[in-house]
C-alpha positions in Angstrom: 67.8 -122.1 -107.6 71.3 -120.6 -107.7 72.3 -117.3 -106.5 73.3 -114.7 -109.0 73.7 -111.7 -107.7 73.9 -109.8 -104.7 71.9 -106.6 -103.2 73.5 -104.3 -100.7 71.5 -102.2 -99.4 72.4 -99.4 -97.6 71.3 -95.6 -96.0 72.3 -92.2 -96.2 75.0 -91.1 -93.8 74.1 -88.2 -91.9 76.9 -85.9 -93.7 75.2 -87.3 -97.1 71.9 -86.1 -96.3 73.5 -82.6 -94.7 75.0 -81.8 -97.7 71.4 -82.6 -100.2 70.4 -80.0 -97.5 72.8 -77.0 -98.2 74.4 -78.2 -101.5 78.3 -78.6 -100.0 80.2 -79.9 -97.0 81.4 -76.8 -96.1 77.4 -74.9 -96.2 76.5 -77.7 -93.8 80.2 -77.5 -91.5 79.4 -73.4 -91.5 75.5 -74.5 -90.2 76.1 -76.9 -87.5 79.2 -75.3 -86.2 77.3 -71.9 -85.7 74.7 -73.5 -83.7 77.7 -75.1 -81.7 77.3 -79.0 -82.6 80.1 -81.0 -83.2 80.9 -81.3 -87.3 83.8 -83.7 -86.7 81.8 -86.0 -85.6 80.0 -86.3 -88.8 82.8 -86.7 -91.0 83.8 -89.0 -88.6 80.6 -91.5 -89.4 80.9 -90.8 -92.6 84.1 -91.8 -93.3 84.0 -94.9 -91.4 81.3 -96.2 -93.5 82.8 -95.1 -96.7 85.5 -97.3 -96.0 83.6 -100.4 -94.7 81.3 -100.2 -98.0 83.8 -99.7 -99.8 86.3 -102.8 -98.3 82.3 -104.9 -98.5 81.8 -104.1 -102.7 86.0 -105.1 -103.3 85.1 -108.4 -101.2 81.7 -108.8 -103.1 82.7 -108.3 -106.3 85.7 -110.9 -106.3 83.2 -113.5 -105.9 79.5 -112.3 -107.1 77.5 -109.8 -109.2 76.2 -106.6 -107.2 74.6 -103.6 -107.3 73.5 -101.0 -104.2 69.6 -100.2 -103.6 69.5 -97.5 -101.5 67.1 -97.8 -98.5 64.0 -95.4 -99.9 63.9 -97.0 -102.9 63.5 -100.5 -100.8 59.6 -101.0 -100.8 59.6 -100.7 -104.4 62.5 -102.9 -105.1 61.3 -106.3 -106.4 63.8 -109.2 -105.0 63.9 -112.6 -106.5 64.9 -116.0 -105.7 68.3 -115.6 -107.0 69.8 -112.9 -105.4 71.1 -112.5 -101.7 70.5 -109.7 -100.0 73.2 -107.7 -97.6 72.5 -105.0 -95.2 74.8 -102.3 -94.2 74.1 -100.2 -91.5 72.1 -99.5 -88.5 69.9 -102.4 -87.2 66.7 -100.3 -88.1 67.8 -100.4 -91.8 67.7 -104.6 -91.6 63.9 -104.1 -89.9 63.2 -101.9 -93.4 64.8 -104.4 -95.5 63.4 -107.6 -94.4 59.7 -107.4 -94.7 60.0 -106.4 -98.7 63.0 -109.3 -98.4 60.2 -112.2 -99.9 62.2 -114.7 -97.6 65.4 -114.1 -99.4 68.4 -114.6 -97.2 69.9 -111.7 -95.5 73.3 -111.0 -94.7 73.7 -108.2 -92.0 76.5 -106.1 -91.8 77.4 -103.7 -89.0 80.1 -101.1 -90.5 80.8 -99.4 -87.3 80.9 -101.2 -84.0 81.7 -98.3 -82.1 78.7 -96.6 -82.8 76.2 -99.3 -83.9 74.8 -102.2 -81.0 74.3 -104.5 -83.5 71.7 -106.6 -82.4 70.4 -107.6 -85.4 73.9 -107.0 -87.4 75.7 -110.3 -86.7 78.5 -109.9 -89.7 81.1 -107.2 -90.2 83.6 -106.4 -93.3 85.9 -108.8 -91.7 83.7 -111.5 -91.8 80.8 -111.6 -94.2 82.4 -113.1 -97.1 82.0 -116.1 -95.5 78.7 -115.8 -95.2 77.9 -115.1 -99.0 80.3 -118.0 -99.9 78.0 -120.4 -97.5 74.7 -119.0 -99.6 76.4 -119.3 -102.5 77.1 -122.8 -102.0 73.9 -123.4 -100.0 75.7 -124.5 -96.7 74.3 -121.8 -95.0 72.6 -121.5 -91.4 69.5 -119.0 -91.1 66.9 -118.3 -88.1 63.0 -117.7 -89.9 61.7 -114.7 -88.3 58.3 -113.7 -87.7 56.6 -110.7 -88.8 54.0 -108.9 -87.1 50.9 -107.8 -88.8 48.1 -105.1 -88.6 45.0 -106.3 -91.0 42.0 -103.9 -91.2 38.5 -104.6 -91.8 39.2 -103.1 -95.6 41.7 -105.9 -96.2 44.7 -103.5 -96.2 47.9 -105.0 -94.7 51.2 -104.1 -92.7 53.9 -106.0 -91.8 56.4 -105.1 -89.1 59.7 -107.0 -88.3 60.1 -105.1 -85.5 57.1 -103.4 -84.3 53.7 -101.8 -85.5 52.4 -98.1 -83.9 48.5 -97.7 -83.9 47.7 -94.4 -83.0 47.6 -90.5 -83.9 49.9 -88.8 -86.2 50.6 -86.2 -83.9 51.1 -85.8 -80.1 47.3 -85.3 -79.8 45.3 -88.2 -77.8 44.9 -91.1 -79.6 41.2 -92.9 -79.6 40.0 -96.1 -79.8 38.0 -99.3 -78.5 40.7 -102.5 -77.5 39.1 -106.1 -77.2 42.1 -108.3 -75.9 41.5 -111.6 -74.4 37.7 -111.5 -74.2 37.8 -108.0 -72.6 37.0 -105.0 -74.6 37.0 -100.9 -73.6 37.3 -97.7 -74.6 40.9 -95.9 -74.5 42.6 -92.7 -74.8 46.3 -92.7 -74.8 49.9 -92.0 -76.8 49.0 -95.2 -79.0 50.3 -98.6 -78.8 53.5 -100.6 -79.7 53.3 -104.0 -80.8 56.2 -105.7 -80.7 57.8 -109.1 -82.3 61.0 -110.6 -80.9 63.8 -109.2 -82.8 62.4 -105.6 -82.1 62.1 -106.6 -78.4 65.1 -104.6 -77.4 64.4 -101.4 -79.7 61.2 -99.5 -79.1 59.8 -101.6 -77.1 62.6 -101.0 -74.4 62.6 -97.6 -74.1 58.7 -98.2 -73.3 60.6 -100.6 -70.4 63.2 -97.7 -69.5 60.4 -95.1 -69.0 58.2 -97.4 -66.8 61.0 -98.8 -64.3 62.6 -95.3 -64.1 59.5 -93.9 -62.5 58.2 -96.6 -60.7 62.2 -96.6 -59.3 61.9 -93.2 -57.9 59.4 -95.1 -55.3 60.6 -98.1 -55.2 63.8 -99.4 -53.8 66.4 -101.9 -55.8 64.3 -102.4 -58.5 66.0 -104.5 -60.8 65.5 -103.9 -64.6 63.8 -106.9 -66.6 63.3 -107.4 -70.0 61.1 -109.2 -71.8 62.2 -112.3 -73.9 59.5 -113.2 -76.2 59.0 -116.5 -78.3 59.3 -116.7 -81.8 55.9 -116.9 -82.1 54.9 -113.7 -79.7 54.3 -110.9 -80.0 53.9 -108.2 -77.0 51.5 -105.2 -77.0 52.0 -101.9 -74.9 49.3 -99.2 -74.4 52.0 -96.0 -74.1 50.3 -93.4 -71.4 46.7 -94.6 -71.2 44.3 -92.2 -69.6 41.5 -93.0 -67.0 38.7 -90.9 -67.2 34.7 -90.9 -67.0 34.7 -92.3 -70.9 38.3 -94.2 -70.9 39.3 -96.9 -69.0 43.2 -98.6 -68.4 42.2 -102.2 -67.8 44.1 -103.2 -70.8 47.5 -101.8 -70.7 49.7 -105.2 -72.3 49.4 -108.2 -73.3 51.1 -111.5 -75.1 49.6 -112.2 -78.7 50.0 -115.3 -80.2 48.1 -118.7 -81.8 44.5 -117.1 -82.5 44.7 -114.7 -79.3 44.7 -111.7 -81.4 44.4 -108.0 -80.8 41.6 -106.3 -81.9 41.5 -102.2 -81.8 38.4 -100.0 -83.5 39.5 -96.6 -84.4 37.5 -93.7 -82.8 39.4 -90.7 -84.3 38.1 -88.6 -87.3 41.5 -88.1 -89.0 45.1 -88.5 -88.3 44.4 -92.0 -87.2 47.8 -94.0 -88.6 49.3 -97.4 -88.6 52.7 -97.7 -89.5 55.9 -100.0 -88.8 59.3 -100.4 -88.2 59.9 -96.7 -87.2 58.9 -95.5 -91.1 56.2 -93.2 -90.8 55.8 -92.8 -94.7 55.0 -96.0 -94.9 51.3 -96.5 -93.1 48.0 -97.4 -93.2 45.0 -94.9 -91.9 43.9 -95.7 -89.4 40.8 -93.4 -88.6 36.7 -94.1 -87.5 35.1 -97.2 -89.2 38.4 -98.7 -89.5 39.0 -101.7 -87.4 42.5 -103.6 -87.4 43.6 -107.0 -86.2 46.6 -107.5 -85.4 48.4 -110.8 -85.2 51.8 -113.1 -86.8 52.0 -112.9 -90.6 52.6 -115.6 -92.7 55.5 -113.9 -93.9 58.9 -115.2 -93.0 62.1 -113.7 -93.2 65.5 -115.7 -93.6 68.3 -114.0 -91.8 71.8 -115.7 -92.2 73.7 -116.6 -88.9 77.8 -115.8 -88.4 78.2 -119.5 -87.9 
């Protein structure tokens, strides 16, 4: 099928959602200045995406149809086979994107190098043209990614491009029984990351960072590692588990993948959630009875290489 029309999708800068906060630019300058925070620096992001958005829908529109679907209204957006789908942003916002993205091919733009890694953001304004020309024309080269997936006993769903939190709500103790590799026990702890490959080097480092930066105050030249998973891994990590008389840290992480699933049994009364991708609004609960598997999805999404 032929594509017809283009999606951008993009976020809120910062400035944008200071001023739905006090109504003008200068309310929210007046705010952050008096509690001594730097309000250049907000224009500053602000303008620079202005400009790349702007420079991307001048490009877009000399060669197809488009329209902008803004990031909260993503979920509920229904994308087809003839549309293309471009990301503008942070790399978070192409984790949001891609698992509503029904495997259509995405196109991710990083407006602001200086600020943005862009890990998962392989194009820029310079250069993405090319890249909707080659969909266009169906010369295009993509890498399928996998999607990680949290299935509970209810047969409610979650996918995650990036990762999946199982846990509390709140800062309080999460509770739960973990069966992983034919061993099972009772935990309390801050919850657990799953992780996929592409969000390898987002939440799941910082789980890295915290880990060798204590274990380095004891020992000598330890040298960082991270972990490079295969596209069809996925990597678990208990965050803060607690030993006690009831709990037990046997299971702290592990590699998922093939049929060597994950299983976790909720043992909290409320505030029990599941949710993905950093979006706590979008979540399962998660609280006693309910048991979730997790595991690789089905679901595929097509991201478009800068090749």
């Amino acid at each position: 099928m032929s594509t017809e029309y283009a999606i951008i999708v993009k976020n809120k800068t910062r400035l944008e959602l200071l001023i739905e906060r006090f109504n003008t630019k200068a309310q929210a300058k007046f705010y952050i200045e008096r509690l001594g925070g730097n309000f250049d620096d907000y224009e500053i992001e602000n303008e620079i995406f202005q400009n790349a958005l702007q420079s991307l829908q001048t490009q877009l529109s000399k060669v197809i149809k488009n329209k902008i679907v803004e990031r909260n209204f993503v979920s509920s957006f229904i994308f087809s086979e003839n549309q293309l789908i471009i990301v503008i942003g942070q790399d978070g916002l192409v984790a949001n994107t891609a698992k509503y993205s029904k495997n259509t091919p995405i196109i991710a733009v990083n407006p602001d190098k200086e600020r943005y890694d862009g890990i998962l953001l392989p194009f820029d304004v310079s250069n993405f043209i090319g890249g909707v020309e080659n969909v266009i024309t169906n010369k295009f080269n993509s890498k399928t990614m996998r999607f990680a997936e949290a299935k509970l006993n209810d047969g409610q769903r979650l996918l995650a491009f990036n990762d999946l939190f199982i846990g509390a709500s709140t800062h309080i103790s999460a509770k739960y029984k973990i069966s992983y590799d034919n061993k099972k026990e009772e935990q309390s702890s801050s919850g657990l990351i799953v992780s996929t490959p592409a969000g390898s080097t987002g939440w799941l480092s910082s789980i890295f960072n915290m880990s060798y930066g204590i274990t380095g105050l004891f020992e000598k030249n330890l040298k960082l590692k991270r972990p490079k998973l295969k596209d069809d891994e996925l990597l678990f990590a208990v965050r803060e588990p607690f030993q006690s008389v009831r709990t037990q840290i046997g299971i702290t992480a592990g590699i998922i993948k093939n049929q060597n699933n994950l299983t976790i049994e909720s043992l909290m009364p409320t505030s029990g959630v599941i949710f993905s991708d950093g979006v706590e609004s979008d979540f399962l609960r998660f609280n006693s009875g309910a048991i979730a598997t997790i595991g690789i999805a089905k679901e595929t999404a097509k991201m478009v290489l800068n090749e």
